[in-house]
N, CA, C and O atoms as a GROMACS GRO file, in nm:
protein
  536
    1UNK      N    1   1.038  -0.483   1.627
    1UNK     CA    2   0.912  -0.494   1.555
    1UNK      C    3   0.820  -0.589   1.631
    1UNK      O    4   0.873  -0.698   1.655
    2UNK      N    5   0.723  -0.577   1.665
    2UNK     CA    6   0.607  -0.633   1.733
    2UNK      C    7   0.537  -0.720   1.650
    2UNK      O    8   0.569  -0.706   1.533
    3UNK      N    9   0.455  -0.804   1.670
    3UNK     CA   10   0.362  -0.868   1.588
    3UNK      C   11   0.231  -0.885   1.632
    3UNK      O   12   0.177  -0.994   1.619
    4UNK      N   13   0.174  -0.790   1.684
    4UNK     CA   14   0.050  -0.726   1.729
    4UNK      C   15  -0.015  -0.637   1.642
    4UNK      O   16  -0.078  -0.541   1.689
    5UNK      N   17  -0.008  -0.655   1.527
    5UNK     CA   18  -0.087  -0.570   1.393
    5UNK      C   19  -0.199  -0.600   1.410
    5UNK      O   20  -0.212  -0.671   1.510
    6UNK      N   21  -0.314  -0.574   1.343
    6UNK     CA   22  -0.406  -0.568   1.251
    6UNK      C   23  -0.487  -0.508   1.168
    6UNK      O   24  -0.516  -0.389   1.174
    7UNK      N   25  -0.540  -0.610   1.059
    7UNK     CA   26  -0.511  -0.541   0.927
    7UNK      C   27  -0.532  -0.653   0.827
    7UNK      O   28  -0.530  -0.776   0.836
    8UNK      N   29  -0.556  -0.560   0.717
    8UNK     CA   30  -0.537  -0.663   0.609
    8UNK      C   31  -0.504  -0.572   0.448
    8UNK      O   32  -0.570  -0.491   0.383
    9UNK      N   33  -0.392  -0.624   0.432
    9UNK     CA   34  -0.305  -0.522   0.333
    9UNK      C   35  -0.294  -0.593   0.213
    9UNK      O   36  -0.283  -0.715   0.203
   10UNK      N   37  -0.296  -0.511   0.123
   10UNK     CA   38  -0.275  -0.588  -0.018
   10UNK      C   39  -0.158  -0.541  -0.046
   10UNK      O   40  -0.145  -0.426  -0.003
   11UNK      N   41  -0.040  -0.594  -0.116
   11UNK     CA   42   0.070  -0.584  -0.149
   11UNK      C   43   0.084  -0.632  -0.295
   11UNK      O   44   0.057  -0.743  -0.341
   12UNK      N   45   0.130  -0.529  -0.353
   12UNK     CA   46   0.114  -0.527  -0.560
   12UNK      C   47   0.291  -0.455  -0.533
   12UNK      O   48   0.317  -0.344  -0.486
   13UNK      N   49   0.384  -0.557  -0.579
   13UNK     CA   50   0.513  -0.592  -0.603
   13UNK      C   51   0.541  -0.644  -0.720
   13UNK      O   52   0.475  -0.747  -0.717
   14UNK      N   53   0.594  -0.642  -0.819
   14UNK     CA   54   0.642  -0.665  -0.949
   14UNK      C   55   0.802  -0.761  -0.920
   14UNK      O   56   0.841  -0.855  -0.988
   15UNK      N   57   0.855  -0.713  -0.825
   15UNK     CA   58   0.952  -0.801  -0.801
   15UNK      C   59   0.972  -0.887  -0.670
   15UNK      O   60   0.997  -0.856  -0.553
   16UNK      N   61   0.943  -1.062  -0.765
   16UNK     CA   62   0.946  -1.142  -0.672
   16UNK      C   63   0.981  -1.145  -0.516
   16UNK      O   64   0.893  -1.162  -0.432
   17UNK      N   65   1.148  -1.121  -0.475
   17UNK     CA   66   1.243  -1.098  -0.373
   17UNK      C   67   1.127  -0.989  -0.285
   17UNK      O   68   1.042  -1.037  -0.210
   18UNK      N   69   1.139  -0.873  -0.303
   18UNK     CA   70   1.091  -0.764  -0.255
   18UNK      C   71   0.920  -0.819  -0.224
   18UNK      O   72   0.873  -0.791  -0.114
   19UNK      N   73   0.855  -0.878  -0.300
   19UNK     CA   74   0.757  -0.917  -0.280
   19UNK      C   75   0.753  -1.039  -0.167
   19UNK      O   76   0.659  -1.048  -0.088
   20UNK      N   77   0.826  -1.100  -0.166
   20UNK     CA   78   0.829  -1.215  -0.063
   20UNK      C   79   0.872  -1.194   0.061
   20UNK      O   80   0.839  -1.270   0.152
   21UNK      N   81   0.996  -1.025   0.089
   21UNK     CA   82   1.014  -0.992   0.198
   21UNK      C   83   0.953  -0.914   0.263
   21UNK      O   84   0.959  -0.896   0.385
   22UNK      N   85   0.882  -0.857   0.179
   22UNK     CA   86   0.766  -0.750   0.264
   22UNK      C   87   0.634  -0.822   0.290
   22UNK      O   88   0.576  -0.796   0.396
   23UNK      N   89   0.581  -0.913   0.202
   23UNK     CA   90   0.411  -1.018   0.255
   23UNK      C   91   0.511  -1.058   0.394
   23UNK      O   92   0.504  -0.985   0.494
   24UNK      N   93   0.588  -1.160   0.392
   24UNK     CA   94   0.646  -1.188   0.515
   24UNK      C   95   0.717  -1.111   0.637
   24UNK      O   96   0.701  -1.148   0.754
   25UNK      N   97   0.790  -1.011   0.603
   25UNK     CA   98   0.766  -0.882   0.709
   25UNK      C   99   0.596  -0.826   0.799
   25UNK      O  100   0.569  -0.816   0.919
   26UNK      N  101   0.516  -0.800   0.675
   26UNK     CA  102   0.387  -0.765   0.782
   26UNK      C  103   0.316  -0.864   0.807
   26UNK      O  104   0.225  -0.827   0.882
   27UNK      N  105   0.302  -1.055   0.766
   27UNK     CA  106   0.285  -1.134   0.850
   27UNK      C  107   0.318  -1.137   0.937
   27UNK      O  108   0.239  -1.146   1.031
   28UNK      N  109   0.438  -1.132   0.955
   28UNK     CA  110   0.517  -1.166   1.120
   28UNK      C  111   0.468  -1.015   1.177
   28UNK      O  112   0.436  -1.018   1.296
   29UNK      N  113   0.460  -0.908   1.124
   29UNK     CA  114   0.413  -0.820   1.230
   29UNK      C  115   0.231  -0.823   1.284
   29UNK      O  116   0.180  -0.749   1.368
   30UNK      N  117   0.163  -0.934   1.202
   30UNK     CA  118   0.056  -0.950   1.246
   30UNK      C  119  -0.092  -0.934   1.161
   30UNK      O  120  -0.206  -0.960   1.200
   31UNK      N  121  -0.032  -0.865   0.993
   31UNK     CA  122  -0.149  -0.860   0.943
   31UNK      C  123  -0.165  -0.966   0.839
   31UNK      O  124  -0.084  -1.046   0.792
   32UNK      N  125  -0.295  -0.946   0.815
   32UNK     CA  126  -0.347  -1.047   0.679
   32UNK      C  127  -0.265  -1.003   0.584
   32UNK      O  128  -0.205  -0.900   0.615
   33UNK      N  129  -0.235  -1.061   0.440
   33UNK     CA  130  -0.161  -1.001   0.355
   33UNK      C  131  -0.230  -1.087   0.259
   33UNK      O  132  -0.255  -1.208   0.262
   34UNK      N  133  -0.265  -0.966   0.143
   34UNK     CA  134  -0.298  -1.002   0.007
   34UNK      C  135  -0.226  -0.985  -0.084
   34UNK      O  136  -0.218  -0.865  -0.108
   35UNK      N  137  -0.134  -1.076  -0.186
   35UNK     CA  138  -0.034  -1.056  -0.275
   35UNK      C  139  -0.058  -1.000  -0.417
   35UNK      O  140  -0.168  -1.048  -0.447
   36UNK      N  141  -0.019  -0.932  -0.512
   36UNK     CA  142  -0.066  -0.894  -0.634
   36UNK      C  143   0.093  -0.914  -0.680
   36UNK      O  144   0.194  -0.906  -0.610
   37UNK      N  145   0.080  -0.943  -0.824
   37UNK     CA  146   0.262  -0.867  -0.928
   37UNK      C  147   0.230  -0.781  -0.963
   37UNK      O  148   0.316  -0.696  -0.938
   38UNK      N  149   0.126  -0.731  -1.027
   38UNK     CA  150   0.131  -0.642  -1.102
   38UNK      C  151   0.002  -0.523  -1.121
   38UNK      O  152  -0.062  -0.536  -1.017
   39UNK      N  153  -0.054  -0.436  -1.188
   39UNK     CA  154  -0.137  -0.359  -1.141
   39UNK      C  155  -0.247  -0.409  -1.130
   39UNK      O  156  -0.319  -0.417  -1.030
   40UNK      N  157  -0.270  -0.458  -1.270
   40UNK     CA  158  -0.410  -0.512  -1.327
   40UNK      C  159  -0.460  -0.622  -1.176
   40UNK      O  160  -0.552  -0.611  -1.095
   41UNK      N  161  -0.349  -0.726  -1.191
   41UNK     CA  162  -0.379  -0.814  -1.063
   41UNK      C  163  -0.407  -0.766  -0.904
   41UNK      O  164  -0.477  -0.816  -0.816
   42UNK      N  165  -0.319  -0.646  -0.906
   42UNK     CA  166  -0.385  -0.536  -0.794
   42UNK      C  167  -0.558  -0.492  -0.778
   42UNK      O  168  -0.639  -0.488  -0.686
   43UNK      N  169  -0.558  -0.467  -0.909
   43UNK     CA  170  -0.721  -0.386  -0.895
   43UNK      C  171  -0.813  -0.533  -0.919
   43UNK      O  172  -0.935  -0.519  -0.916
   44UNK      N  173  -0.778  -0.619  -0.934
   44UNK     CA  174  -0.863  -0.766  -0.947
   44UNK      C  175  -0.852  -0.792  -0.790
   44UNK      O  176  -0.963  -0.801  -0.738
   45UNK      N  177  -0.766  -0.804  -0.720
   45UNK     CA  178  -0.764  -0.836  -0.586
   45UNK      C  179  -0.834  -0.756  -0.484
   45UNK      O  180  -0.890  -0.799  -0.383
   46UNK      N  181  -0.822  -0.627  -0.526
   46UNK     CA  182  -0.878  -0.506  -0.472
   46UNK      C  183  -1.033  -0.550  -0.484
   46UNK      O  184  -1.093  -0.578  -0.380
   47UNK      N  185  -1.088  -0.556  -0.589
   47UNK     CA  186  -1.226  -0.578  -0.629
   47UNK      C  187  -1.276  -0.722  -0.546
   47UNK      O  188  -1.394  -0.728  -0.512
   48UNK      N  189  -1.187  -0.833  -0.516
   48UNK     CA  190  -1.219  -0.943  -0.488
   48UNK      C  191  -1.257  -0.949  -0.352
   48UNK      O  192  -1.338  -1.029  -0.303
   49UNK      N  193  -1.186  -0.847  -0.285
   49UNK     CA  194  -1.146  -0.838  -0.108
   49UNK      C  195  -1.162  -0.720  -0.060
   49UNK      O  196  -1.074  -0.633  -0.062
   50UNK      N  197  -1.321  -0.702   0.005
   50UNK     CA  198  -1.362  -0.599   0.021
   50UNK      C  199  -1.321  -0.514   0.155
   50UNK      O  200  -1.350  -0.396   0.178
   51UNK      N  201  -1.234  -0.620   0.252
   51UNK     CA  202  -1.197  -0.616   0.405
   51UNK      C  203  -1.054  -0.589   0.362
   51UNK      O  204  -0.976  -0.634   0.446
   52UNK      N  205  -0.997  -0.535   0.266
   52UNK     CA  206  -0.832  -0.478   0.246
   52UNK      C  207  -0.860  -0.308   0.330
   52UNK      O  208  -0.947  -0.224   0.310
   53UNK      N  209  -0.787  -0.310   0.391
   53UNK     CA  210  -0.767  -0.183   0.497
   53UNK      C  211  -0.655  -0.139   0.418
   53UNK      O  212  -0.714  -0.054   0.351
   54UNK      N  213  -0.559  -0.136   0.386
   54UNK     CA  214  -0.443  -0.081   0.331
   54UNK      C  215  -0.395  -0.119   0.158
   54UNK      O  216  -0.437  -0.217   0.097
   55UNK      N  217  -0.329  -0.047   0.117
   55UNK     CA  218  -0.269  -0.100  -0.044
   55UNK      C  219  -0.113  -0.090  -0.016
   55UNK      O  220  -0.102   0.014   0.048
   56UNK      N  221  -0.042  -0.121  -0.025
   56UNK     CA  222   0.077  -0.114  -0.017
   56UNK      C  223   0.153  -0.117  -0.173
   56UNK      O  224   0.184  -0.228  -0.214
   57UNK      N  225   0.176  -0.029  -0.236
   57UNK     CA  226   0.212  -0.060  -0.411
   57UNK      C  227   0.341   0.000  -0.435
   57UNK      O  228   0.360   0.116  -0.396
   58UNK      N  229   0.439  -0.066  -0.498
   58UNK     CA  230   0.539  -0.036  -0.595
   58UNK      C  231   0.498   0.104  -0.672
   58UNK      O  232   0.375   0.113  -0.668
   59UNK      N  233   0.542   0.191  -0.724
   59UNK     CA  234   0.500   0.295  -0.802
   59UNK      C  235   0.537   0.220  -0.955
   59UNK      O  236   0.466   0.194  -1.052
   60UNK      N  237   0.635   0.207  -0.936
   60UNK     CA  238   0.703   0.196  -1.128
   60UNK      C  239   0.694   0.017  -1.153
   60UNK      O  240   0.766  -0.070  -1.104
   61UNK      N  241   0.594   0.005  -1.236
   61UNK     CA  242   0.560  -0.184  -1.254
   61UNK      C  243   0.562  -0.210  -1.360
   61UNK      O  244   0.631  -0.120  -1.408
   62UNK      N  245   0.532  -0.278  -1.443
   62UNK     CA  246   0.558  -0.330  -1.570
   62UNK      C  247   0.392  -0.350  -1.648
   62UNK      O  248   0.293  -0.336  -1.577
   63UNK      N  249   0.382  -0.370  -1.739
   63UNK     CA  250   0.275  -0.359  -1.783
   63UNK      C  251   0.146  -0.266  -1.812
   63UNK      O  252   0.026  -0.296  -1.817
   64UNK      N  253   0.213  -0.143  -1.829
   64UNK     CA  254   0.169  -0.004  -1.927
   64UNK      C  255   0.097  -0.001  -1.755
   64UNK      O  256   0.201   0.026  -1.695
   65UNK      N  257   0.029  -0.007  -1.686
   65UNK     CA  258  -0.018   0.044  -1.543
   65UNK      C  259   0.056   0.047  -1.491
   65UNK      O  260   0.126  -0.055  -1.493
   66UNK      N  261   0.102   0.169  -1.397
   66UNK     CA  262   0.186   0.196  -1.258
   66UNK      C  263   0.132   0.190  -1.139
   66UNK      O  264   0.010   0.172  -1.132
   67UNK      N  265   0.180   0.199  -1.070
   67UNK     CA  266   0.115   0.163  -0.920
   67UNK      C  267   0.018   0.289  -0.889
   67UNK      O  268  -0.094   0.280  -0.837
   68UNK      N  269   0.090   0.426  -0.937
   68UNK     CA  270   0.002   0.554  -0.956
   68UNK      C  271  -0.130   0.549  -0.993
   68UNK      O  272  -0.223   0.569  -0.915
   69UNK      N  273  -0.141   0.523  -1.113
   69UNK     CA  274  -0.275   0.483  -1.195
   69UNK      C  275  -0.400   0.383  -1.182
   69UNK      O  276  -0.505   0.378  -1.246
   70UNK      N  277  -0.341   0.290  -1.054
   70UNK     CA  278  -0.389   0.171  -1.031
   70UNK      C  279  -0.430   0.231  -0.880
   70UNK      O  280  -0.550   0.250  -0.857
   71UNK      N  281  -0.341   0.257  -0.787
   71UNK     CA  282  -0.454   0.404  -0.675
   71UNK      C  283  -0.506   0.450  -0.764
   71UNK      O  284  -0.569   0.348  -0.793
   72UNK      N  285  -0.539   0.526  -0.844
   72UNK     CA  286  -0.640   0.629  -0.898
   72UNK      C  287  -0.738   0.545  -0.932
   72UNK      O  288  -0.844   0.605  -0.920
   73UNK      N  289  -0.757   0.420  -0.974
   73UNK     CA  290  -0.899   0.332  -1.012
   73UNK      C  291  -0.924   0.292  -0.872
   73UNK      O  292  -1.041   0.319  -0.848
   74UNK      N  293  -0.864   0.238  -0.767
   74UNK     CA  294  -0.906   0.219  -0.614
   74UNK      C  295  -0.922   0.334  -0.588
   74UNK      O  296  -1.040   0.356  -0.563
   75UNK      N  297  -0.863   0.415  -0.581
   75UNK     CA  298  -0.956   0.530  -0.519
   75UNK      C  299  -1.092   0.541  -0.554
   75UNK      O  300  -1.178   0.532  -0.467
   76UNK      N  301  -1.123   0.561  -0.685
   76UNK     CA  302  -1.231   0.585  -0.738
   76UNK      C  303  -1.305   0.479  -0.697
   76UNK      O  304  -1.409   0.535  -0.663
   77UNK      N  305  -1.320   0.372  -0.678
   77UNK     CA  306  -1.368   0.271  -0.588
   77UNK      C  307  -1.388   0.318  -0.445
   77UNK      O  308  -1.504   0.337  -0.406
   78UNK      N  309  -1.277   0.342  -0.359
   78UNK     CA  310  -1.329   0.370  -0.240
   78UNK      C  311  -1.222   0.468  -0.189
   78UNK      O  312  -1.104   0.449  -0.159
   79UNK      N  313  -1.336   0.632  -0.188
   79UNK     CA  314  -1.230   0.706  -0.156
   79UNK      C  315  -1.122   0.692  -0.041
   79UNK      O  316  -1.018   0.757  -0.050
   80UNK      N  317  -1.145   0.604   0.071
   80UNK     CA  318  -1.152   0.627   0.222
   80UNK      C  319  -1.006   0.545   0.189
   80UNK      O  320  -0.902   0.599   0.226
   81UNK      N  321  -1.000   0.430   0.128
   81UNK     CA  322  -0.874   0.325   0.114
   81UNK      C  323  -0.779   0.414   0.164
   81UNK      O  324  -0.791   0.536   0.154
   82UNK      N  325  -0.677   0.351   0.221
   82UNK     CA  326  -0.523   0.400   0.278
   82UNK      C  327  -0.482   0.334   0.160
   82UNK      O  328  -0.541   0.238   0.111
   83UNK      N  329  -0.351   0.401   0.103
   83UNK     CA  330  -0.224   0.399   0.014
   83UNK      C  331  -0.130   0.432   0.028
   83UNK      O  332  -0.109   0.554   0.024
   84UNK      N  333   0.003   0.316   0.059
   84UNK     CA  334   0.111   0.353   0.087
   84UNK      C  335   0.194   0.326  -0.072
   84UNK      O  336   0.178   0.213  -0.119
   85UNK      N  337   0.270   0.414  -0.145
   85UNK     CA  338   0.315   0.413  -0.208
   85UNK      C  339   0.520   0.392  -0.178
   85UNK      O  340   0.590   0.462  -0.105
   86UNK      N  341   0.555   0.294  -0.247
   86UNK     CA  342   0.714   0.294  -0.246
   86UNK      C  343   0.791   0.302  -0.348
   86UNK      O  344   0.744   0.226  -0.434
   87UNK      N  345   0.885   0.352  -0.386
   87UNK     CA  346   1.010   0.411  -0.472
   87UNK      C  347   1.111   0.412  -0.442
   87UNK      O  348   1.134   0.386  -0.324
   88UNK      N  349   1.205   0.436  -0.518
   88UNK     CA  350   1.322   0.433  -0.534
   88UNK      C  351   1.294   0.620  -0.603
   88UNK      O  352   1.352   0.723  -0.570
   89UNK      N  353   1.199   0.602  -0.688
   89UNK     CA  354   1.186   0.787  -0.694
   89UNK      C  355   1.077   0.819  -0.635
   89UNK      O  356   0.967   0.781  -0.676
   90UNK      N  357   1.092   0.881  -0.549
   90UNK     CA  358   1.002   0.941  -0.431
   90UNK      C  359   0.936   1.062  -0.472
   90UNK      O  360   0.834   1.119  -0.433
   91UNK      N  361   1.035   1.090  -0.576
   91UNK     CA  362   0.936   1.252  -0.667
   91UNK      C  363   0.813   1.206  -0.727
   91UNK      O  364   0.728   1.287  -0.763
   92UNK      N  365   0.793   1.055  -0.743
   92UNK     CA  366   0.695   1.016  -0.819
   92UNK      C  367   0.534   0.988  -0.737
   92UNK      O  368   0.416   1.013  -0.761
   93UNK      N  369   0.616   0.920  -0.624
   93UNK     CA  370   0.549   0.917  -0.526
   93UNK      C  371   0.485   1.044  -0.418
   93UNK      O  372   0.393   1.029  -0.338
   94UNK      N  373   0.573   1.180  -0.446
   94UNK     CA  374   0.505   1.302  -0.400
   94UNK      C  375   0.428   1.376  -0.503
   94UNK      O  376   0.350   1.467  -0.474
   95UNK      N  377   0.445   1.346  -0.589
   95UNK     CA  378   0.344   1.416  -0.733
   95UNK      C  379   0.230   1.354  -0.704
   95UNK      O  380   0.143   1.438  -0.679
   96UNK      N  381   0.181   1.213  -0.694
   96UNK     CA  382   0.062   1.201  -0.637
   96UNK      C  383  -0.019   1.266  -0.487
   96UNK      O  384  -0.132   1.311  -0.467
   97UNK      N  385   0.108   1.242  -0.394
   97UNK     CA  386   0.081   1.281  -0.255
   97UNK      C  387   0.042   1.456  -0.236
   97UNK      O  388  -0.009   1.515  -0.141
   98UNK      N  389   0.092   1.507  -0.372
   98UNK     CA  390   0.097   1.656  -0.394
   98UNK      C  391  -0.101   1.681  -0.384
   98UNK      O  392  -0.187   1.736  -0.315
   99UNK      N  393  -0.079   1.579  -0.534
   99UNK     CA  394  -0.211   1.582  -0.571
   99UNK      C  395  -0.316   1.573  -0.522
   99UNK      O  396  -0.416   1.632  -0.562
  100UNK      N  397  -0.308   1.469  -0.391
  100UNK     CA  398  -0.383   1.474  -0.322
  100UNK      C  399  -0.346   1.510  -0.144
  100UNK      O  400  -0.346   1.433  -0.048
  101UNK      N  401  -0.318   1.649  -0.150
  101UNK     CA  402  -0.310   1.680   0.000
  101UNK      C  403  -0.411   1.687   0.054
  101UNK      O  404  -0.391   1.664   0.173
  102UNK      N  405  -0.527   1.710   0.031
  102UNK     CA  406  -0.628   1.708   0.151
  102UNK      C  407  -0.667   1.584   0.153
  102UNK      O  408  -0.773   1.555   0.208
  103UNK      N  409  -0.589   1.491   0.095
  103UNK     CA  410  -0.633   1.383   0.174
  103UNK      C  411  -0.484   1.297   0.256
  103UNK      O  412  -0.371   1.284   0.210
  104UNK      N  413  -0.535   1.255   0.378
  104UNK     CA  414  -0.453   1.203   0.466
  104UNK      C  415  -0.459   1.076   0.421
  104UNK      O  416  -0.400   1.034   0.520
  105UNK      N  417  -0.484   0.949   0.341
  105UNK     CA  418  -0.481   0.834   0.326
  105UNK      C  419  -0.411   0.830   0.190
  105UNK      O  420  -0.446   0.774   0.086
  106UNK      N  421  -0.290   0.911   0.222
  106UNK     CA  422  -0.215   0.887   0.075
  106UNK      C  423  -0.117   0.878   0.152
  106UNK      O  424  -0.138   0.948   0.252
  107UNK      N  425   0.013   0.810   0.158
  107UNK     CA  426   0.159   0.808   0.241
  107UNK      C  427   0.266   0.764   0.083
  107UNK      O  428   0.229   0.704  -0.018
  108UNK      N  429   0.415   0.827   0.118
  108UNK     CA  430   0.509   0.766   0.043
  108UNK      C  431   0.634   0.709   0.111
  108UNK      O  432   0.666   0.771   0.212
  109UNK      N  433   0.712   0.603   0.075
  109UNK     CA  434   0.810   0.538   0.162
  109UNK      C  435   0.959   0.574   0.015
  109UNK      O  436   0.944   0.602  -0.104
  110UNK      N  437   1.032   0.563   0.061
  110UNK     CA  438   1.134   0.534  -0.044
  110UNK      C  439   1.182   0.425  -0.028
  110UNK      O  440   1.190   0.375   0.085
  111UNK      N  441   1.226   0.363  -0.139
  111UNK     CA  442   1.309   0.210  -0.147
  111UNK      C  443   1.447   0.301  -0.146
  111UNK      O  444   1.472   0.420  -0.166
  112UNK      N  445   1.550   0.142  -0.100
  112UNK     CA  446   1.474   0.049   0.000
  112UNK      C  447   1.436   0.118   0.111
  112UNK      O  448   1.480   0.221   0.161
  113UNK      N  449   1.324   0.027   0.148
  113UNK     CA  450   1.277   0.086   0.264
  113UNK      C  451   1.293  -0.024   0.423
  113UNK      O  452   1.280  -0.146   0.409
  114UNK      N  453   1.316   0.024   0.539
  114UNK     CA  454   1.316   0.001   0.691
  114UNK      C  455   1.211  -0.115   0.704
  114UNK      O  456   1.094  -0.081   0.722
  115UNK      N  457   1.241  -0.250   0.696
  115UNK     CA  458   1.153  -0.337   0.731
  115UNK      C  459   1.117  -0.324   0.889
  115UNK      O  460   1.022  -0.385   0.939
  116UNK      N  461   1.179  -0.262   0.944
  116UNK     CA  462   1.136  -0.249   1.065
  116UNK      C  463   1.030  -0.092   1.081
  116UNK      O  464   0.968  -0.071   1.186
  117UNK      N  465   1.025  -0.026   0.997
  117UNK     CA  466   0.973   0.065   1.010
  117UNK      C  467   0.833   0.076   0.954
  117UNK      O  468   0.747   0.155   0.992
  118UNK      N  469   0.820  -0.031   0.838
  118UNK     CA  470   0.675  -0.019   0.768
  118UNK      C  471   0.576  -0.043   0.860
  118UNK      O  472   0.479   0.033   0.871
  119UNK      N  473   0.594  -0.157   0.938
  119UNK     CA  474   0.494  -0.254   1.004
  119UNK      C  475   0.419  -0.119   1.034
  119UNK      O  476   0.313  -0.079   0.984
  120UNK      N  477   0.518  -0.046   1.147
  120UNK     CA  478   0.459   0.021   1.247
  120UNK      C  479   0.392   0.166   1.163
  120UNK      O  480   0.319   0.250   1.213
  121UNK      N  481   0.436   0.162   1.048
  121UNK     CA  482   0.385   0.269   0.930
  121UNK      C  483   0.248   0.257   0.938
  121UNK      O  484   0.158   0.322   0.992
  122UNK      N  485   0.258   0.147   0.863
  122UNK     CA  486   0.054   0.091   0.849
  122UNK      C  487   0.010   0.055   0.927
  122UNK      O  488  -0.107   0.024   0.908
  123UNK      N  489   0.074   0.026   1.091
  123UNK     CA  490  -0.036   0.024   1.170
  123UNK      C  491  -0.099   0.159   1.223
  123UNK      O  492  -0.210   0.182   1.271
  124UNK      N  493   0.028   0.256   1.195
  124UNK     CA  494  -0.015   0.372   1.231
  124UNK      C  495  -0.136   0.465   1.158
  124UNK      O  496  -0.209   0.547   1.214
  125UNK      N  497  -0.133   0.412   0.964
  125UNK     CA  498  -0.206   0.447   0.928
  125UNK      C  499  -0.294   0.425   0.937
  125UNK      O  500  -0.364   0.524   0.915
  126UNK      N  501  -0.370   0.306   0.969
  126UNK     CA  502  -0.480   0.209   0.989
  126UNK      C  503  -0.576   0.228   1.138
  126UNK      O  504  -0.690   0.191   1.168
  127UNK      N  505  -0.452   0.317   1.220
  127UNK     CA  506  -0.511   0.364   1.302
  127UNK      C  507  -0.534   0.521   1.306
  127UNK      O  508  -0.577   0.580   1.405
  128UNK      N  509  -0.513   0.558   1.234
  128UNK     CA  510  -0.552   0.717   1.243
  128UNK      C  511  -0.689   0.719   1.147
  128UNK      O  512  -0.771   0.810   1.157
  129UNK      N  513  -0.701   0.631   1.071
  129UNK     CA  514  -0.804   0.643   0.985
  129UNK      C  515  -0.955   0.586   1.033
  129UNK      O  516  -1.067   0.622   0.995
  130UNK      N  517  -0.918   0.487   1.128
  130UNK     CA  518  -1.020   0.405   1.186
  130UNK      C  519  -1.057   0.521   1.313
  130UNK      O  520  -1.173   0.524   1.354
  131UNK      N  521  -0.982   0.590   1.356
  131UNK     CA  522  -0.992   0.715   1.393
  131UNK      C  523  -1.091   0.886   1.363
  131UNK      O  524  -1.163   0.961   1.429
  132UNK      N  525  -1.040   0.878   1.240
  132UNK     CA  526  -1.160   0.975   1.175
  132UNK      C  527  -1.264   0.909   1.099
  132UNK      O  528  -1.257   0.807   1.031
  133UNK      N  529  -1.419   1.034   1.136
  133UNK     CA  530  -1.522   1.035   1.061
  133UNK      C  531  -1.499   1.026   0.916
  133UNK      O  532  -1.421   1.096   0.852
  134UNK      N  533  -1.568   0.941   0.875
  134UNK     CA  534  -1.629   0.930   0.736
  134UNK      C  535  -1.649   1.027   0.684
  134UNK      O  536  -1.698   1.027   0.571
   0.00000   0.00000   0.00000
């Protein structure tokens, strides 16, 4: 894993552990990292930090919002946002990705997931997008 990222990712984790190894996974690979627990605090952070290039979200969270529902208000904010969605049920995470196939700024990971593999996930996404027209 390299630490030549950049970026600036918001990360909405409900569980502490998992939350502390992934902000610190894509630090060390090089990006900014914005922390959230939970959805609501997601779309407050989202709204706060207009230079977030990526979302990185839990699907299944606590507090009647899912990570699903909480992309669907960022989206509606800004269609263009990249969203990487993670699970443990990945069916949940392709029912959205279903939903939105014509768009390329939707991705799903399954838990657990390859700390060595995300970094280079979202840099990849971050670069294909900075890539295409508006």
């Amino acid at each position: 894993m390299e630490n030549n990222k950049s970026g600036t990712i918001l990360v909405v984790e409900d569980e502490p552990g998992v939350r502390d190894v992934t902000v610190q996974m894509l630090e060390f690979a090089g990006f900014d990292v914005i922390e959230a627990v939970d959805a609501a605090s997601g779309l407050q952070r989202f709204k706060e930090n207009p230079q977030i290039d990526l979302v990185f979200t839990d699907v299944i969270m606590p507090g009647g919002t899912s990570g699903i529902e909480m992309s669907k208000e960022i989206l509606v904010q800004n269609p263009h946002i990249l969203i990487l969605l993670a699970t443990g049920y990945l069916d949940k995470a392709e029912a959205l990705i279903d939903k939105a196939a014509h768009s390329s700024n939707i991705a799903g990971v399954a838990k657990p997931y390859d700390i060595n593999i995300i970094p280079d996930l979202i840099s990849s996404m971050i670069s294909s997008a900075s890539a295409e027209p508006l």
